[in-house]
C-alpha positions as CSV (number, residue, x, y, z in Angstrom):
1,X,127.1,117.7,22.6
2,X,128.4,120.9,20.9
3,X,130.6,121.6,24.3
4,X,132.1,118.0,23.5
5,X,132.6,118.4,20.3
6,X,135.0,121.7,20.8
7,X,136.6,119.5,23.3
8,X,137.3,116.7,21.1
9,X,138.5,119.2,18.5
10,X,140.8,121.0,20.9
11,X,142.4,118.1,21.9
12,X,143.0,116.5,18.5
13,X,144.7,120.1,17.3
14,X,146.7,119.6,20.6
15,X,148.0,116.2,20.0
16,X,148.6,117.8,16.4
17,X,150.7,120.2,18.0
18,X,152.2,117.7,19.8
19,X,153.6,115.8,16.9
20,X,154.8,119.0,15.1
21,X,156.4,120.1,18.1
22,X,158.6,116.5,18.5
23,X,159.7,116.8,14.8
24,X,160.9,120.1,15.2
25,X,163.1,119.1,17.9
26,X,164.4,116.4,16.1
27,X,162.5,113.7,18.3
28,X,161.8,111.5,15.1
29,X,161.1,108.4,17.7
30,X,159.6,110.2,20.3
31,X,156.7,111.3,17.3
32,X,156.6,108.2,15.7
33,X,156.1,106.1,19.4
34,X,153.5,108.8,20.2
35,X,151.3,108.5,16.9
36,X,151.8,104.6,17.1
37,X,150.3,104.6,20.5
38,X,147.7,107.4,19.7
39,X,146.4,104.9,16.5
40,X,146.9,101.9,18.9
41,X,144.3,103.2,21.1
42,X,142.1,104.8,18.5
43,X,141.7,101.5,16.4
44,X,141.7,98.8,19.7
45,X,141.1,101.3,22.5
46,X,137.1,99.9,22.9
47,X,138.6,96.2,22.7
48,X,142.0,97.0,24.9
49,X,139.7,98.2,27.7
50,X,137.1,95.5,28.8
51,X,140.3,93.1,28.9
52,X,141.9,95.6,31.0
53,X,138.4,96.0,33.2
54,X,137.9,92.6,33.7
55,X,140.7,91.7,36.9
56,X,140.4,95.7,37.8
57,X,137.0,95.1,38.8
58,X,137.4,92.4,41.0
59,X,140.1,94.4,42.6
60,X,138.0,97.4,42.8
61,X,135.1,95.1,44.6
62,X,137.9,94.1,47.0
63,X,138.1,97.8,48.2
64,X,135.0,99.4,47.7
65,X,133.5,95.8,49.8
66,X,131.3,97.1,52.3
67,X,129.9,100.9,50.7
68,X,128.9,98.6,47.8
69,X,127.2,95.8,50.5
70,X,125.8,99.2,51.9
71,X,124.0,100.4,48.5
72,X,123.2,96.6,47.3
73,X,121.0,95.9,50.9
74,X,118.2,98.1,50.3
75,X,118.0,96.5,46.6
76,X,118.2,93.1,48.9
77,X,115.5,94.2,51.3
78,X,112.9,94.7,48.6
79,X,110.1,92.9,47.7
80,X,108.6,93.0,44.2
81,X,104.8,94.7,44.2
82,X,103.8,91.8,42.0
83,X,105.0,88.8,44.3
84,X,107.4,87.5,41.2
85,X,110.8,88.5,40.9
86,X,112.3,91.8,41.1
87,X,113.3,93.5,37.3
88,X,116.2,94.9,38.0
89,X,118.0,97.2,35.3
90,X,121.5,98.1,35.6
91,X,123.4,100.4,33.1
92,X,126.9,100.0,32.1
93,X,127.5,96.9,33.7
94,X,130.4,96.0,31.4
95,X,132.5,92.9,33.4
96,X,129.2,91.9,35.4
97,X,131.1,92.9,38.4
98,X,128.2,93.7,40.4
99,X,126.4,90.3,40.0
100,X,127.8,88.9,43.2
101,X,125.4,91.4,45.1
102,X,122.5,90.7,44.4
103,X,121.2,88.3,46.6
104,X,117.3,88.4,45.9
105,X,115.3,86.8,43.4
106,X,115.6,88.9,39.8
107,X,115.3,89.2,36.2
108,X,118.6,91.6,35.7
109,X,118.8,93.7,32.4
110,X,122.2,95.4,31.5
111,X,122.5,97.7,29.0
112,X,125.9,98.7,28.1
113,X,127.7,101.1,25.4
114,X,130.6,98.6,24.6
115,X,129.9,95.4,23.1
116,X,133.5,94.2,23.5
117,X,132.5,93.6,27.2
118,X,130.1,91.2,26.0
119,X,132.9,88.0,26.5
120,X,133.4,88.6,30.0
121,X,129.9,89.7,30.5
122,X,128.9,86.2,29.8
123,X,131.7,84.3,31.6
124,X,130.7,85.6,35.3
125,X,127.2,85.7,34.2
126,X,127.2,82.1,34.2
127,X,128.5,81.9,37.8
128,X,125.4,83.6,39.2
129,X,122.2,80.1,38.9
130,X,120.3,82.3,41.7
131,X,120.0,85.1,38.9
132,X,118.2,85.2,35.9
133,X,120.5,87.3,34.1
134,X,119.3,88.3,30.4
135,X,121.7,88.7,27.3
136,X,123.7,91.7,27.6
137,X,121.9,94.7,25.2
138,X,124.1,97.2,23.7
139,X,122.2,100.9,24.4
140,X,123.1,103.9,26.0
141,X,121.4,106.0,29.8
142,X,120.7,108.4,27.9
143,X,118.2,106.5,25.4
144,X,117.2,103.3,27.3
145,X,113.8,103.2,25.0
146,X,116.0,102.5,21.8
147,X,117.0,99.7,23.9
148,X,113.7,98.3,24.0
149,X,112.9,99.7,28.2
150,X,109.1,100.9,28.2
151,X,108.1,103.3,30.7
152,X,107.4,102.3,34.3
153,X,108.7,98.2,33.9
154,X,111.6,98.0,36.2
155,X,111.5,97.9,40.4
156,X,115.7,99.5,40.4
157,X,118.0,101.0,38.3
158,X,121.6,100.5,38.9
159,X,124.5,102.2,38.2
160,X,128.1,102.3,39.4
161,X,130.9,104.3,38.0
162,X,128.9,104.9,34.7
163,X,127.6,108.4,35.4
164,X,131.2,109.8,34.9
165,X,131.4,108.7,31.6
166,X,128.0,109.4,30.3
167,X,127.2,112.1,27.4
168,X,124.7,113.9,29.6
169,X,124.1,113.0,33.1
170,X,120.0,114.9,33.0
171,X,119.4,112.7,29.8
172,X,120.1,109.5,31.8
173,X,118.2,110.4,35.3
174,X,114.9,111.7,32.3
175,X,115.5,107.9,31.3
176,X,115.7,106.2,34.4
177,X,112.6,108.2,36.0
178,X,110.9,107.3,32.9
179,X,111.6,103.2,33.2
180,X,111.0,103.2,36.9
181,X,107.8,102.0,38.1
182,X,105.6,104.2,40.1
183,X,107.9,103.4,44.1
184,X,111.1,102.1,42.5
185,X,114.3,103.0,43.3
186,X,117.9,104.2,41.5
187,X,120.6,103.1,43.4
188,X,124.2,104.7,42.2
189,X,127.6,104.7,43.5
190,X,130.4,107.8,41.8
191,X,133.3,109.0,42.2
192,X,133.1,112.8,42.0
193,X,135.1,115.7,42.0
194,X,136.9,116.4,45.3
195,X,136.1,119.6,48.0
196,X,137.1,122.7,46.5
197,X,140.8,123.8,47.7
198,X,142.0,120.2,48.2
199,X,145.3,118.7,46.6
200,X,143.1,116.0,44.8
201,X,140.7,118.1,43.5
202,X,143.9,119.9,41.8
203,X,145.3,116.5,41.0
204,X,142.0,115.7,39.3
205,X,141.6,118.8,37.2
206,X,145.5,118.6,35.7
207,X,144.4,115.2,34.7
208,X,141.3,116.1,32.7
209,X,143.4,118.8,30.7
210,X,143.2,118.3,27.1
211,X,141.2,115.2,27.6
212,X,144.1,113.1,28.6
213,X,142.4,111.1,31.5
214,X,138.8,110.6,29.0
215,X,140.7,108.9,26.3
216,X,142.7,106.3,28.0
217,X,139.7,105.6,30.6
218,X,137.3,105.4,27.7
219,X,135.0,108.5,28.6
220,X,135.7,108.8,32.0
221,X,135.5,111.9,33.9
222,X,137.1,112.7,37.1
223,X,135.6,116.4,37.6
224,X,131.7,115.8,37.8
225,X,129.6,117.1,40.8
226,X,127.3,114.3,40.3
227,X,126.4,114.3,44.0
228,X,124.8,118.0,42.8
229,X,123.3,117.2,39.7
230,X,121.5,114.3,41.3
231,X,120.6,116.9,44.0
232,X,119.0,119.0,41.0
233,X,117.2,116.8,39.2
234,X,113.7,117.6,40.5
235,X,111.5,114.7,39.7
236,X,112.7,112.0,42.6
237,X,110.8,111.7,45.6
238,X,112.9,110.8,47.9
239,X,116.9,111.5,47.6
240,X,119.3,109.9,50.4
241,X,123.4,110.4,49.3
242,X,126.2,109.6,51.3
243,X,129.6,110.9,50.5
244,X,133.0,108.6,51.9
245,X,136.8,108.1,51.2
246,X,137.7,105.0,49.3
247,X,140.1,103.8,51.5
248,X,144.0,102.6,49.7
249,X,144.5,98.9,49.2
């Protein structure tokens, strides 16, 4: 949190900068466009994006079709241990976009940060009869217990493209080890941080200076190793990762 914080500090004395610079060179419109859209964001930002999100997602499913048909048919294989229906958890589901794969009998959860999502949330929720899909809860990965998750009470945790936006990435696999019963699963799908010398991992790391990329993608970051971290985290049994090119629509 403290490395955030310098972050967030550095990048607000930057925009500062910025400003002072524009006025200097006489841009008077060029500052006052810039600070309107800065406040824009700052007072709308967590209501602008969820609109925006809503037909991105469905695009997004278009592409990333069959890796997510991949990761969704070991969830669909699976049988809960108590012969009722599976209780299913995912984080950060925002939109609901992943509703239309799953295909077996469940109770799904969703916890997710922004409550503005929460409209379209419920709109494709109601599309999905086969699914008994709860009210969404407003909570965090990193402290699923505050929103009401005990230990060891759900089969799978879900997430996809959360875990580059997340405060702490060990926080949230601590949590989800925690909820997991004793044999479930964590099923996840990233983007991550390209091979070292490539064009896009330079392309990636010019857009995460001064924290450009985070605030118009609410938190998201495009230079995480998660595929390592997840690698590091010690307490998993099992750990099967699969590493592919989204291909261009």
């Amino acid at each position: 949190l403290n490395l955030l914080d310098s972050l967030l500090q550095e990048s607000k004395m930057l925009f500062k900068c910025l400003i002072l610079a524009l006025l200097l060179l006489d841009c008077k419109f060029m500052a006052i466009m810039t600070l309107s859209i800065h406040l824009i964001f700052l007072a709308f930002g967590k209501k602008i994006f969820p609109a925006f999100m809503d037909p991105i997602a469905e695009q997004y499913n278009e592409v990333a079709d069959p890796f997510k048909r991949k990761l969704f048919k070991e969830l669909n294989d699976m049988k809960p241990s108590d012969g009722k229906k599976l209780r299913i958890l995912e984080i950060g589901g925002g939109t609901g976009a992943n509703f239309k794969y799953y295909e077996v009998p469940a109770i799904l959860d969703v916890v997710e940060p922004n409550p503005n999502f929460v409209q379209y949330y419920d709109k494709n929720a109601a599309k999905y009869k086969n699914l008994d899909i709860q009210p969404m809860r407003q909570g965090f990965g990193e402290d699923l217990g505050a929103a009401g998750f005990e230990d060891g009470s759900i089969d799978v945790v879900v997430m996809t493209l959360v875990l580059c936006s997340v405060n702490c990435q060990r926080k949230c696999y601590e949590e989800i080890y925690r909820v997991l019963k004793p044999g479930g699963k964590f099923l996840y799908l990233e983007h991550i941080i390209a091979e070292e010398g490539s064009m896009l991992r330079t392309v990636q790391q010019i857009l995460m200076m001064e924290g450009f990329w985070q605030f118009m993608f609410d938190g998201c970051c495009l230079d995480r190793d998660t595929f390592t971290t997840i690698k590091e985290f010690p307490k998993w049994s099992k750990i099967e990762q699969e590493k592919f090119t989204l291909p261009t629509p």
